[in-house]
C-alpha angles and dihedrals in degrees: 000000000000119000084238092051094051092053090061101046111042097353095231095123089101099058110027092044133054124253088236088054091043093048090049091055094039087058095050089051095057088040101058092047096030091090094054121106118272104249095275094332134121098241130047142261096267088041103047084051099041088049091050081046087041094055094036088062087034092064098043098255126163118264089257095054083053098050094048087046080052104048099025093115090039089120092064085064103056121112118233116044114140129230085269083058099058121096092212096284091319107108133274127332111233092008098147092056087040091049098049101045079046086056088045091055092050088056098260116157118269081240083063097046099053097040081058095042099049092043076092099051092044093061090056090045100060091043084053088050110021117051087183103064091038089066091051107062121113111258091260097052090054090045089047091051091072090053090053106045103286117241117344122253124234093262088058089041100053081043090056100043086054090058109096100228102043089112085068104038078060095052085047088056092047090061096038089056083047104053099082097091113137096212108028118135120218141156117286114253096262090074081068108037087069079064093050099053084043099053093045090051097052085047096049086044087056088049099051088043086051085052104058094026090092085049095049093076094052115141132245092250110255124238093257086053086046093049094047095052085042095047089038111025095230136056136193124221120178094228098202151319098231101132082187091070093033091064092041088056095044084045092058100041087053081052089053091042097046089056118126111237109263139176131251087003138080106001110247119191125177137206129207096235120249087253092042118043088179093052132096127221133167110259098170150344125216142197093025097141097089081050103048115042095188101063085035092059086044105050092041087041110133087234083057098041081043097056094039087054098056090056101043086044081230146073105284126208128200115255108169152357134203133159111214106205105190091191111197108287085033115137124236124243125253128244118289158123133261101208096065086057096042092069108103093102115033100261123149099207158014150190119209116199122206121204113188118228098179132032106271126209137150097275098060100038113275128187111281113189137164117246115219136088110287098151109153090001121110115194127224110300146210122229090262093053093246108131115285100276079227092047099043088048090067099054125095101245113207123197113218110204115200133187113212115297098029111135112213115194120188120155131231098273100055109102107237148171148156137219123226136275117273105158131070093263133099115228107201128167141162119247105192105174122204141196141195115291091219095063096050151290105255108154097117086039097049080045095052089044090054105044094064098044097049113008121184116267093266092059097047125111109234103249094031123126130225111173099114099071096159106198092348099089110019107154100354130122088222115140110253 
């Protein structure tokens, strides 16, 4: 699947793909439709958007005032628009609104989006307020006015004239009427796709900064803090209220759920749901990081690998990530602990990080642990290296409910486990698990081993089994 294709569908392309590789694919949209005519106009599609760019940078105006003159008619270029959607012959109905949410999924600026959605609007507006342009425009623009709401009422006007950027939506408008000149020389596009990677990366570069700023002001943890992670072995911070960041997480997490499967890549792994033991539902999705450079720049944030190493009394490394995404219907996961299962390289401990995504409660399967100091020491077993069933029925078992944002913290030694999920909520959370930076850094190497000993279900051999899954599966409802 196409980087454009996946914005529209799912919008993930900004965050699981480059700006170079979004810019590549951006340019060979616009050059294979570039050639083609103009809707009614005497210059084509790439002309008519190199001479509104032209004039933009002609006129002085910011890198984001020239990318929206560029792209404003992306929508006309989109595949995919039905016979409801023409305007007779005449382009695409609703292309500017189509056009800028398209630019948002690619990871443009808002700034951008608006300018390309209001280029529209302006064009109402100065046939409301000007006669005089509105006589001049060519045969197609006026028949394409009806299409798009006429003039605008007073009501629309007065709207338009209360929206910050409506001078420039203006000034947008003035190079589009002007970009429909036969002979006009102008750059290639290549003078302005530099403009465009560059754009996506310093927005990109804002997200990721949004991301980490709630977690820049976190606290040295305090003694009592200290004492309680020492006495309990786990401890719960609510991390921020920032519902900004909340939603941004949420929004990333949908991106990672909403991945094809696809080989050699992210790590998928499915469950039969507790109502359906021959369905298929995705539990859980692995090795994202390389894939998703905003939650790789926050969970190897230095406000995260600060907080980890307070606890760990060393510098902590990151080891591995997972997010677990107990969808309504998903099972819970049996008792168990995370250090036999944490044994591949040697290393003598680990501190997992949970950062909840959803709301969790008891109906929809949240973390139950049991508090105490177990540190180096591994309880009974089963053969499968999930806790002893007799041993796991005398602990005090203790739910911990989270909003969104909560950061529970509970090391490799701490006996835990969840129920399934019985409400209509999903109740999804990252598990990024660290060690200490002094035994090693094995996070590519923990990924290699495991993907051959239990691949995702795109990557196994028909006939195969996988039912011996070692330390790849303790305690999951994973299918094996």
């Amino acid at each position: 699947m196409s980087i454009i294709s996946s914005s529209r569908e799912n919008g993930l392309a900004q965050s699981v793909v480059s700006p170079k590789q979004i810019t590549a694919e951006l340019e060979a949209l616009l050059l294979a439709r570039g050639d083609s005519d103009y809707i009614g106009e005497p210059v084509s599609q790439s002309q008519h958007f190199l001479q509104s760019a032209f004039f933009a940078e002609q006129a002085g105006a910011d890198e984001e005032l020239i990318l929206a003159a560029l792209l404003h008619d992306i929508g006309h270029v989109l595949e995919g628009y039905d016979a409801a959607q023409d305007m007779a012959g005449l382009g695409r109905k609703h292309h500017e609104a189509v056009g800028a949410d398209f630019l948002r999924n690619l990871g443009f600026s808002q700034r951008v989006a608006s300018l390309v959605e209001n280029h529209v609007n302006a064009k109402r507006y100065l046939c409301t307020k000007n006669p005089e342009y509105a006589a001049l425009l060519s045969p197609a623009s006026k028949r394409t006015l009806d299409f798009q709401g006429g003039k605008m009422t007073g009501a629309e006007a007065k709207s338009f004239e209360s929206d910050p950027l409506h001078e420039e939506y203006l000034l947008l408008r003035r190079w589009d009427e002007a970009a429909k000149q036969e002979t006009l020389k102008t750059p290639p596009l290549k003078h302005y796709l530099s403009i465009v990677e560059q754009h996506l990366q310093t927005q990109r570069e804002k997200e990721i900064d949004s991301a980490i700023t709630p977690f820049h002001d976190f606290p040295t943890l305090t003694a009592e803090q200290l004492s309680s992670w020492h006495r309990n072995g786990y401890l719960k911070l609510s991390a921020t209220s920032n519902s900004s960041f909340t939603s941004t997480l949420s929004h990333w997490v949908d991106e990672l759920q909403d991945l094809p499967e696809t080989a050699g890549k992210w790590m998928q792994y499915f469950e039969a749901p507790e109502d359906d033991p021959h369905g298929r539902q995705l539990c859980r999705i692995e090795n994202f990081l390389q894939f998703h450079p905003q939650l790789d720049a926050l969970l190897r944030s230095r406000p995260i690998l600060a907080l980890v190493s307070q606890l760990m009394g060393d510098r902590a490394v990151l080891f591995k990530e997972k997010i677990n995404f107990k969808l309504p219907g998903g099972n819970g996961f049996s008792p168990h602990q995370d250090a036999p299962a944490f044994t591949s390289f040697g290393q003598s401990y680990h501190i997992t990080l949970m950062l909840s995504v959803d709301a969790s409660t008891v109906d929809n399967g949240c973390l139950e642990l049991v508090p105490g100091n177990y540190l180096r020491e591994t309880l009974p077993l089963e053969a499968d290296s999930t806790l002893n069933r007799e041993t796991a029925s005398t602990l005090a078992w203790e739910p911990l409910t989270t909003q969104p944002g909560d950061i529970l913290l509970f090391d490799s030694f701490i006996p835990h486990r969840s129920g399934p999920n019985r409400s209509q909520s999903s109740r999804r959370a990252l598990y990024v698990t660290y060690g200490k930076a002094a035994e090693g850094s094995y996070r590519e190497a923990y990924y290699r081993l495991k993907r051959a000993t239990f691949p995702p279900d795109i990557e196994r051999i028909e006939g195969q089994d996988y039912g011996d899954t070692g330390v790849f599966n303790v305690g999951n409802p994973i299918r094996a």
